[in-house]
Steps between C-alpha positions, in 0.01 A plus 500: 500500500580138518219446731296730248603231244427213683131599611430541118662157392258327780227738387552381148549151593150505704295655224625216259420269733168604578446501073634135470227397796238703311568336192508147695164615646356603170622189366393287780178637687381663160314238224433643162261242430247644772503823244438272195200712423641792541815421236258364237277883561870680473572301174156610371543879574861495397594285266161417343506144546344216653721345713374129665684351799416143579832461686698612736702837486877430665687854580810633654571857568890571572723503373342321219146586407411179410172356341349202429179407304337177508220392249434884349298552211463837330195603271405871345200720634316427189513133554551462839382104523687463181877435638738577242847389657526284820846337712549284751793682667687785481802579728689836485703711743623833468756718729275811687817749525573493116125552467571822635738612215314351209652217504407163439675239722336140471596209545426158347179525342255175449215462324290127508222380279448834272163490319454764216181472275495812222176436329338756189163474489288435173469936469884439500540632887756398671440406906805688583446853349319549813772448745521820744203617364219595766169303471244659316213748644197297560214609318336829631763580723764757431877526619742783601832493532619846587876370609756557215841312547788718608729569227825315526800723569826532272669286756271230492449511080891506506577228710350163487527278761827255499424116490734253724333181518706175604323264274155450324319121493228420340358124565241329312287825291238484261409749209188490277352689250149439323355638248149464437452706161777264332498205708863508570656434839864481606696408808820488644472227779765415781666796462824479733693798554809588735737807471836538685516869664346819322640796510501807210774477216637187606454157362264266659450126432167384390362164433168439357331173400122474378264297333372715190145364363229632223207335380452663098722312417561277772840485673698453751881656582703396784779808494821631739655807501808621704690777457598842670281789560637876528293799503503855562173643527652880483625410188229302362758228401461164586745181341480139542835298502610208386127407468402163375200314438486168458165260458266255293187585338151198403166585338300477202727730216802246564311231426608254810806611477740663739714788481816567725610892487717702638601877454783750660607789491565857646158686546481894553245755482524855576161668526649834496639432128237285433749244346553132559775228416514136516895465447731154487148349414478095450213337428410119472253267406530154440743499200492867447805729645500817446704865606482858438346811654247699542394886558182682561421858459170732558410274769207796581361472198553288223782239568789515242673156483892451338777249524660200356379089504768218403345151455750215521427253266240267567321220355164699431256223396567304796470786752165626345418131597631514844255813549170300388562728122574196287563611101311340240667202340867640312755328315709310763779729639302786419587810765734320652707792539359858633741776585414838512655845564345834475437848682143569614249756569129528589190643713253347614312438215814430229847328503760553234789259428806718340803435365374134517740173431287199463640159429252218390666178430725577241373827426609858605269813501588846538233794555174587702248345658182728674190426636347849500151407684470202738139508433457521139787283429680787266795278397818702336785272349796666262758186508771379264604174513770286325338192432179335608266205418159565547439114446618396766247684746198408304274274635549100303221388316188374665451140472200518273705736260758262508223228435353687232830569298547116521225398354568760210828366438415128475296645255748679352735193489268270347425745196883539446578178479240483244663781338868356469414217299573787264390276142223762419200217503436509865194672601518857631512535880162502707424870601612518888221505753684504806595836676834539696376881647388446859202625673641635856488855589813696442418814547499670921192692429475574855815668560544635159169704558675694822846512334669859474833444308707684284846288367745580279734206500813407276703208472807406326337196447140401567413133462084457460312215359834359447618766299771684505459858441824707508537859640108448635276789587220447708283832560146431676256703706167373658184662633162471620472147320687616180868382473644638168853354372639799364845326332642134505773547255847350407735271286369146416748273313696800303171634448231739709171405682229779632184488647252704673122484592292503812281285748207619633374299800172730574283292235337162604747338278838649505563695175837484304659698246842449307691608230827331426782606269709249438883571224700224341466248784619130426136319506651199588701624785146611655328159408774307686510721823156424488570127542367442084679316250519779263350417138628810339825704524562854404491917631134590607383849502121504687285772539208426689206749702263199678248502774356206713307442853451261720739385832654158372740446160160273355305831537716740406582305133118411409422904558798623331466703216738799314688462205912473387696449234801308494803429228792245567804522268789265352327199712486152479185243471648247727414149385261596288477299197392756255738342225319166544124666482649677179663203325199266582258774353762564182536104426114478500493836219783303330364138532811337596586330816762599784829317447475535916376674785690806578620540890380812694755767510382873570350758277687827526288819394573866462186650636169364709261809560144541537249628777290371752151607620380362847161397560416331822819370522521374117737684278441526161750549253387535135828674355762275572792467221845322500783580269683213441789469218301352186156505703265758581244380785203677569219366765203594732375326787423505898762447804229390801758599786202351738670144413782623269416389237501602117302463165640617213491498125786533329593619154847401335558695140774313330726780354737313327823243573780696719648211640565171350247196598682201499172251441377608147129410549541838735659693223219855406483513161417845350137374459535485870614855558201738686329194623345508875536198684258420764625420867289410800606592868310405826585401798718548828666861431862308631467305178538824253555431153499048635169579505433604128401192228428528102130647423484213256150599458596847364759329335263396223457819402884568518538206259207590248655903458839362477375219145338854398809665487664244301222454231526908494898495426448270230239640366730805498725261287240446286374803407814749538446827349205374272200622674388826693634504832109555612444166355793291722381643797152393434616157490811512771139577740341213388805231647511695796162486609 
């Protein structure tokens, strides 16, 4: 037996010899690139490819069957001239045994100078849907091909072959794509790749770097990614670990500028479940820091996005800046501080921003944010906010606004000084010429005509044109060109303000309509926010329904037109010398002279109402009346908002003495009593009631009815009870002619 054993063990030993020297023999007296021709005919018939081998072909047989291809290039049948991916080396080795047991057993596997060029042609055909595809019949000729594939057995469906592969390199690869019906073409250039060992379910280190390029628009990304790949093919589940990606991205949409990113995270997707998760995730660029995490379902079908998104805070203005996005000109300090915190969801095609915590400067808002179509812009926004000032985010006023509105108020200043020599005798103001409204475009016609929103805003306190509105609610919606503000209502100085109307963009000239509501709002609390001396004090109510067009302020006043009516109670005419006007035009009735001239002071009043009708930006008012103790005033005239400025004509009824005068040459006699004084007003609408002067024109009349009433009282004296009362009013009409 133990000579039994020993003939086998030399048996054994020989026939392993003899299989080493046939391998060395193979190896060494057999040269694969004598069959060159032969390989690129086997590729053709079995793998339906052209296969081109300008170099050499290096090979070992055992224990390793090793291969190495020099300067390859591989085409389809179709297009076989028409290369579509070409290398300069590829080295690979893999054990024969394991081979054996389905088993793959390589070890470290190169790959130099990888070309890949994916191409779709103007019909939109791509170059590589024809990879393993046999060339096509030649014209007259037909084909057969009677052999049908063997079906694959349980065992082999069941059990894929195992991958153990000592490393993966990848030097110096290239991949394009073109194309031609859009014009766009992308690249990933010097693509560097090395790998420690692979083998299923455990982790395996990667390390990727690339140049990422695109010319629509054009840029350029320089990117590395490490990390830790783990898959399981049986289970469809494959994770990357403690990836990162880190990198710097140029072109045209930033402007010049560069950005510096970086993102981490846990990656996982499971096929099987169709799910995927981006957990611990960090993301940065430039300024911008963010965390959260992210999970995708229906990964088959329609892609079902979820998770949370924390934004540190982050001075916004200056990162749009740093990513070539610069912000039209703000009040200095203006989004200064961006923080945001929120849960998330989306597809493809929408993202939704839930349970949302925005802070902006020194505003909080609460709510939800959507975008519910990328591609028709269908913006959703349901916020609350504390407090917010819309001022500060508006664009400042263009230099020739600001030029215009200083020549207007030189204007302005040199009729008021006029005005506030306050004797009476000066001349009335020149009407203004000058316009302060400004002739740049305001309105985004552009964007507003693609615009899909729906808003519904509130505020504890909304501050807009320098007003502050109280408890504010904003509720917009826009579409196809229309945007329609539903509500802008709130409390404005103890009182309420409310306005809706539209803005229709689809017109040549943008079309505006508003109607304003406006409940016992301090007038001159709106004049000053404005930046206006205020001329008048007192509780407005407004009611207004107006419509103008145009794209600039100057347009949008010379076509406005509508109508409102207005009332302002227990007010004050400040610095208006209606005392003076009075006591000149009294002293003339009573032909005695001032003792001095009276000092402004303010007129108080009990009521100013009338209406207004708008005609190419000129408001009419032929109804106006002021209630003031011992006066009534009545008066008619035009308010040209194109300058701001004002023509009136005044009517002051005397109705009797209700508080004492102390120069007597003002003192009404009963004779007095129902007389209408005549007042002038024109000029700079600032000016208000500085504006007015004595009508000493009309006043001649004034004077002549006033000497008829006195001849009629004593002829009253005269004739008591003596003649028919037929007869004294026959002659009373006579003096008052």
């Amino acid at each position: 037996m133990k000579a039994f054993g020993k003939i086998l063990g030399l048996v054994l030993l020989g026939l392993l010899l003899i299989i080493v020297a046939l391998g060395f023999a193979l190896s060494h007296l057999f040269d694969p690139n004598d069959y060159k021709d032969e390989i690129r005919q086997i590729a053709r018939d079995k793998a339906h490819i052209e296969l081109t081998l300008n170099g050499d072909i290096g090979w070992s047989l055992f224990p390793w069957l090793g291969l190495e291809l020099h300067d390859a290039s591989v085409a389809t049948l179709a297009a076989p001239t028409q290369p579509f991916a070409d290398l300069q080396m590829l080295g690979l080795s893999v054990r024969v045994l394991p081979l054996l047991r389905k088993e793959i057993q390589m070890s470290d596997v190169r790959v130099e100078g990888l070309n890949l060029r994916l191409t779709r042609d103007k019909d939109g055909r791509g170059n590589w849907e024809d990879i393993g595809k046999p060339a096509p019949a030649a014209a007259g000729t037909e084909t057969a091909d009677n052999t049908k594939p063997a079906p694959a057995t349980p065992e082999a469906a069941s059990q894929p072959l195992k991958l153990d592969i000592d490393s993966l390199t990848v030097n110096n690869a290239r991949v394009e794509y073109n194309d031609e019906q859009s014009g766009q073409q992308l690249s990933a250039e010097s693509i560097q790749m090395s790998t420690g060992p692979i083998h299923e379910a455990t982790s395996t280190p990667v390390k990727l770097t690339a140049f990422l390029g695109t010319n629509k628009p054009v840029m350029r990304v320089k990117t590395e990614l490490d990390g830790k790949l783990r898959f399981d093919r049986v289970l469809k589940r494959y994770q990357f670990e403690d990836m990162k990606l880190v990198g710097e991205a140029a072109g045209e949409p930033l402007q010049g500028k560069t950005v510096n990113f970086s993102a981490s995270g846990q990656l996982l997707v499971d096929l099987a479940a169709n799910v995927a998760e981006w957990s611990s995730l960090k993301i940065s660029a430039n300024q911008l820091r963010a965390i959260g995490e992210l999970k995708a379902n229906s990964l088959d079908t329609t892609p079902q996005v979820s998770g949370g998104l924390s934004i540190a805070q982050l001075d916004l203005a200056k990162f749009l800046d740093s990513v070539g996005q610069p912000l039209p000109a703000m009040a200095p300090g203006s989004l200064s501080k961006f923080e945001l915190v929120t849960r998330l969801s989306g597809t493809p095609t929408s993202v939704t921003f839930d349970d949302l915590k925005l802070n902006v400067d020194d505003s909080t808002f609460t709510g939800r944010i959507a975008v519910e179509d990328f591609a028709k812009q269908a913006l959703r926004i349901q916020l609350k906010g504390d407090t917010f000032d819309a001022d500060r985010y508006l664009p400042p006023k263009s230099a020739q606004a600001n030029g215009a509105a200083a020549a207007r108020q030189a204007e302005v200043q040199g009729s008021e000084a006029s005005a506030l020599t306050a004797s009476g005798d000066s001349p009335l103001p020149e009407a203004p010429t000058k316009s302060g409204w400004s002739t740049a475009k305001i309105i985004p016609v552009a964007h507003l005509k693609t615009l899909d929103l729906n808003a519904d805003i509130s505020f504890g306190q909304l501050t807009l044109s320098k007003l502050p509105i109280q408890n504010a609610v904003l509720k917009a919606n826009s579409k196809d060109g229309v945007l329609t503000l539903e509500n802008l209502s709130g409390g404005l100085y103890k009182g309420t303000f409310a306005a809706n109307g539209s803005l229709d963009v689809q017109p040549i000239q943008p079309l505006v309509k508003l109607q304003t509501r406006i409940t016992h709002v301090p007038v001159e609390k709106i004049l000053q926010s404005q930046g206006q001396k205020p001329p008048v004090t007192g509780l407005l109510t407004l009611n207004s329904n107006v419509t103008a067009s145009g794209n600039s302020q100057s347009a949008l006043i010379q076509s406005l037109n509508g109508n409102a009516s207005f009332a302002l109670n227990n007010g004050v005419l400040l610095n208006a010398n209606i005392e003076q006007q009075l006591c000149k035009g009294i002293s003339i009735l009573n032909r005695k002279t001032l003792s001095g001239a009276p000092l402004a002071k303010d007129t108080p009043f009990k009521e100013l109402k009338g209406s207004l009708v708008f005609r190419n930006g000129v408001a009419s008012n032929p109804d106006l009346i002021v209630r003031i103790p011992g006066l009534s005033v009545k008066g008619d005239g035009d308010i040209d908002l194109r300058v701001l400025g004002m023509d009136y004509r005044i009517g002051i009824t005397l109705e009797g003495d209700t508080n004492p005068i102390p120069d007597p040459a003002c003192q009404i006699g009963k004779n007095f009593v129902g007389i209408e004084l005549p007042l002038l007003c024109r000029g700079p609408l600032e000016l208000g009631a500085k504006a007015c002067r004595l009508d000493k024109d009309g006043l001649g009349k004034v004077a002549a009815k006033a000497a008829g009433n006195k001849l009629s009282e004593k002829l009253e004296e005269k004739l008591g009870d003596k003649v028919s009362p037929e007869l004294k009013n026959a002659l009373k009409g006579l003096f008052n002619r």
